[in-house]
C-alpha positions in Angstrom: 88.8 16.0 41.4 88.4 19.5 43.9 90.4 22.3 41.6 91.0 25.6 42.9 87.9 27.1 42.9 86.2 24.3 44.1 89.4 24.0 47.1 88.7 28.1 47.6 84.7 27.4 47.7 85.7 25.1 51.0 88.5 27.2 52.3 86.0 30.2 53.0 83.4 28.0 54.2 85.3 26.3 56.4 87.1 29.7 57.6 83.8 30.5 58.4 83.3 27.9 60.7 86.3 26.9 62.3 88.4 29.4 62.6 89.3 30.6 66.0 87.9 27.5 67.1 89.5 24.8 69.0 89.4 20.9 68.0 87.7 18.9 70.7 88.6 15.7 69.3 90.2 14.1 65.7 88.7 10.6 64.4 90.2 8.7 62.0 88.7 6.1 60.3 91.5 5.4 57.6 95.1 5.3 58.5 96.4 5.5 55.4 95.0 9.5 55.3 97.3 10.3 58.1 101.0 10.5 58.4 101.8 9.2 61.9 100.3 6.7 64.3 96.9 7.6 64.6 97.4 7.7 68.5 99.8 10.7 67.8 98.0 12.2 65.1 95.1 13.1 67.6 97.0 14.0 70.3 99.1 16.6 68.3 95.5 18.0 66.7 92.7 17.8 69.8 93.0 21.0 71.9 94.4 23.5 69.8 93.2 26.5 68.1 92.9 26.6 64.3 94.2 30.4 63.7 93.7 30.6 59.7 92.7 28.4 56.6 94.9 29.0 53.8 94.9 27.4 50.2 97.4 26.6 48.1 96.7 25.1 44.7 94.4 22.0 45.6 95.3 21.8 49.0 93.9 23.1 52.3 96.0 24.4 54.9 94.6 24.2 58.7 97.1 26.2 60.5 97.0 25.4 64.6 98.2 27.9 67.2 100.9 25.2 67.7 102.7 26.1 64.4 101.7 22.4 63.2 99.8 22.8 60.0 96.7 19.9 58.6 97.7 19.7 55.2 94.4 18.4 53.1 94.3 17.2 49.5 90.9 15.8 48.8 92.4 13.9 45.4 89.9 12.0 43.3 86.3 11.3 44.8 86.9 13.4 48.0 84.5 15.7 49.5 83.8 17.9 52.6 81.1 18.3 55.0 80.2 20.7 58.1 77.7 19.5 60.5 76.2 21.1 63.2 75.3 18.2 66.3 75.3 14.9 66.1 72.1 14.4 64.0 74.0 16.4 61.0 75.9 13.9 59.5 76.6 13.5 55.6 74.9 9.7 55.1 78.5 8.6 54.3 81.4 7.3 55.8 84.3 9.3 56.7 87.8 8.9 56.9 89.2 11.6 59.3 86.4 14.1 61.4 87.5 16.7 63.4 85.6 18.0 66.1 84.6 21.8 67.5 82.4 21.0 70.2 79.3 19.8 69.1 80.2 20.3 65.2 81.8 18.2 63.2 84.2 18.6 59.7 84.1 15.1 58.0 86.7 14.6 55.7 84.8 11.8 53.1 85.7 9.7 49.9 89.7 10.2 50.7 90.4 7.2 49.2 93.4 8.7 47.3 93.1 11.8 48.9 94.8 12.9 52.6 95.3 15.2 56.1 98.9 15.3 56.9 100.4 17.0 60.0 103.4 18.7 58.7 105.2 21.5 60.4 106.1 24.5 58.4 108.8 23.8 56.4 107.3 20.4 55.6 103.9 21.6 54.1 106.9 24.1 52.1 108.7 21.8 51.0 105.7 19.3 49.5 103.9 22.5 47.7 107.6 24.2 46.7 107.1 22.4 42.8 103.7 23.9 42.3 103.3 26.4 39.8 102.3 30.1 40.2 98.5 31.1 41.6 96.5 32.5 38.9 94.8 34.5 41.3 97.5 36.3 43.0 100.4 39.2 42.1 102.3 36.2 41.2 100.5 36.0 37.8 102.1 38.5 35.6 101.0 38.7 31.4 105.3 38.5 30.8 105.5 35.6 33.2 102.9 34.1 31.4 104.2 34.8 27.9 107.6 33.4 29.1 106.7 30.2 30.6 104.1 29.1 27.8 107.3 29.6 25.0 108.8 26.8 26.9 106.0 24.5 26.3 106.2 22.2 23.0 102.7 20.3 24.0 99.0 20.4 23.9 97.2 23.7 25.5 95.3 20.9 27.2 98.3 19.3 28.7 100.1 22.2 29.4 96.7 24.3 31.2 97.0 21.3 33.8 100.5 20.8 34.2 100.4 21.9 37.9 104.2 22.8 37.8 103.2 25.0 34.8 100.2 27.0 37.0 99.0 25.5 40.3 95.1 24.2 40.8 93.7 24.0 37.3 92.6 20.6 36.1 90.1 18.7 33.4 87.4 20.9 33.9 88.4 24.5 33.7 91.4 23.5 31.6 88.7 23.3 29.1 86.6 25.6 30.2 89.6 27.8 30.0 90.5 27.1 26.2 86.6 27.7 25.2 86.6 31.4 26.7 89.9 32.0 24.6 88.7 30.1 22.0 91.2 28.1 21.5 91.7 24.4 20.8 92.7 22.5 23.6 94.3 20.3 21.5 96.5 22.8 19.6 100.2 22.8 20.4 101.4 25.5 22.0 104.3 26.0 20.0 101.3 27.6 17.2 100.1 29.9 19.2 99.9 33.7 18.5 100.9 36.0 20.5 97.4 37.0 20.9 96.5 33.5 21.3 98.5 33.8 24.4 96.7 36.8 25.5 93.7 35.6 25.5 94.8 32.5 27.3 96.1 34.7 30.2 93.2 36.5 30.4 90.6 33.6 30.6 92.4 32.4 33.0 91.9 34.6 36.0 88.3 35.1 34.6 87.0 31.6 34.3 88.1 30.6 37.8 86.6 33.8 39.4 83.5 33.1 37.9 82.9 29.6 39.4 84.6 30.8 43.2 81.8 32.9 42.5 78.9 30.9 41.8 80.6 28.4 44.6 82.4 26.1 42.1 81.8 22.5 40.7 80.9 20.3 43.9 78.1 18.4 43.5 77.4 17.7 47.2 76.9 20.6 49.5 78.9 21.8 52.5 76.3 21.7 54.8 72.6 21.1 55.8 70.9 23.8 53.4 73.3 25.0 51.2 72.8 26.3 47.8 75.7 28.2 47.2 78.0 25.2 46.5 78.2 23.6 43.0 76.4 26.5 41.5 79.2 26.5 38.5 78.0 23.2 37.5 75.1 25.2 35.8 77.2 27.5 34.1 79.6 25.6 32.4 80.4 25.8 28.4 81.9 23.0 27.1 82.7 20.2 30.3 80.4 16.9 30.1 78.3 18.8 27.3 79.3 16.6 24.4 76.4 16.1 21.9 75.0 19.6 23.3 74.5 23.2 21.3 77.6 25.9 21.7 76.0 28.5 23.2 78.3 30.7 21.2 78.1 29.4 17.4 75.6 26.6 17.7 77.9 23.8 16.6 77.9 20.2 18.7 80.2 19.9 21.5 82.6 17.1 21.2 84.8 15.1 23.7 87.7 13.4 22.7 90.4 11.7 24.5 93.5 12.5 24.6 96.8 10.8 27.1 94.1 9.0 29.1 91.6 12.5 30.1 88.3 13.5 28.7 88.7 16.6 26.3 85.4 18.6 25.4 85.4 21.5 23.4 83.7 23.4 20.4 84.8 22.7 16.9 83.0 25.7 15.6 84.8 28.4 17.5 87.6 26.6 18.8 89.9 26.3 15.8 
């Protein structure tokens, strides 16, 4: 699944592309992606502006010069793709496209995932449970001290708990507890208080460094792109099991633990 920096990979892409453009036309493939009669869907969509892309968490918001915001959450399996004419197209079937002339954004593998039109105060309400942004003035060292002494689970758990902090999932979750060096399978009720320091730096840090090197994605954005997915060559401990830690040399291991993969280092995780 898309986390955050993967979802802030695509947001500035797709800023790039589309906004301040107008939507010439909305397919949908699927109607179980959209929230209203597909009919409706388009006509509320085709002809207006898109003014700003905004990210919250793992979603996507397309705001319209109408007020009306696309609402995106690519779920499990789903991926995006930009292509420029009719000739660019991402050799896979997708389930809503939106058009800017003669490009195309193809919304693909949404088999879970969705695009709702919501106004305002809907998209509020359905992202009002998320946690705080790790990236933004919102995340505060005493906030963070305060909300962790509530937990009584795993740091695993508790890292993706999306009520707890907003966009982090499997991957930097454990990604996350290997910077720290932490255990992601320690509760959290042991940790020191510069356990939890370290925890709230690696953090910020971890998911900087993939927006940076363009996230996790395997499949790029569009024809040519190497930017996307460059993370995936970076990482420390996620789908490295049988592997050398880079750090102290022991075997990575992946365990399992309330149905998700858990990889970390038992050398310098403790």
């Amino acid at each position: 699944m898309p986390e955050l920096p993967e979802m802030e990979t695509y947001r500035t892409l797709a800023e790039e592309r589309v906004q301040g453009r107008r939507v010439t036309d909305v397919e949908v493939n699927r109607e179980k992606c959209v929230n209203m009669e597909t009919e409706q869907f388009r006509e509320q969509i085709r002809g207006w502006q898109v003014t700003a892309v905004d990210r919250r968490a793992k979603h996507l918001l397309f705001r319209l010069e109408t007020g009306k915001i696309l609402l995106v959450h690519l779920m499990l399996g789903g991926w995006m793709y930009y292509g420029s004419g009719e000739s660019d197209r991402p050799g896979h079937s997708a389930q809503v496209v939106l058009t800017f002339g003669e490009n195309h954004l193809y919304f693909l593998g949404l088999r879970f995932g969705y695009v709702h039109l919501l106004n305002e105060w809907e998209a509020e309400e359905q992202l009002a449970d998320l946690g705080p942004e790790p990236l933004s003035g919102n995340w505060t060292e005493e906030g963070f001290r305060n909300l962790i002494g509530e937990k009584r689970g795993v740091l695993k758990n508790t890292l993706v708990d999306q009520h707890f902090i907003a966009g982090i999932g499997n991957r930097y979750s454990d990604e996350i507890c290997f910077r720290a060096q932490q255990s992601p399978l320690k509760k959290c009720t042991k940790l020191s208080v510069e356990d939890i320091d370290a925890i709230y730096a690696a953090v910020p840090e971890t998911l900087e460094e993939s927006i940076e090197n363009g996230g996790y994605m395997s499949r790029p954005f569009f024809e040519g792109d190497t930017f996307t997915g460059g993370f995936g060559r970076k990482l420390k401990v996620y789908n490295r099991e049988g592997k050398s830690c880079e750090r102290c040399g022991h075997v990575i291991v992946k365990e399992k633990m309330s149905s998700r993969k858990v990889f970390y280092c038992p050398g310098c995780q403790k």
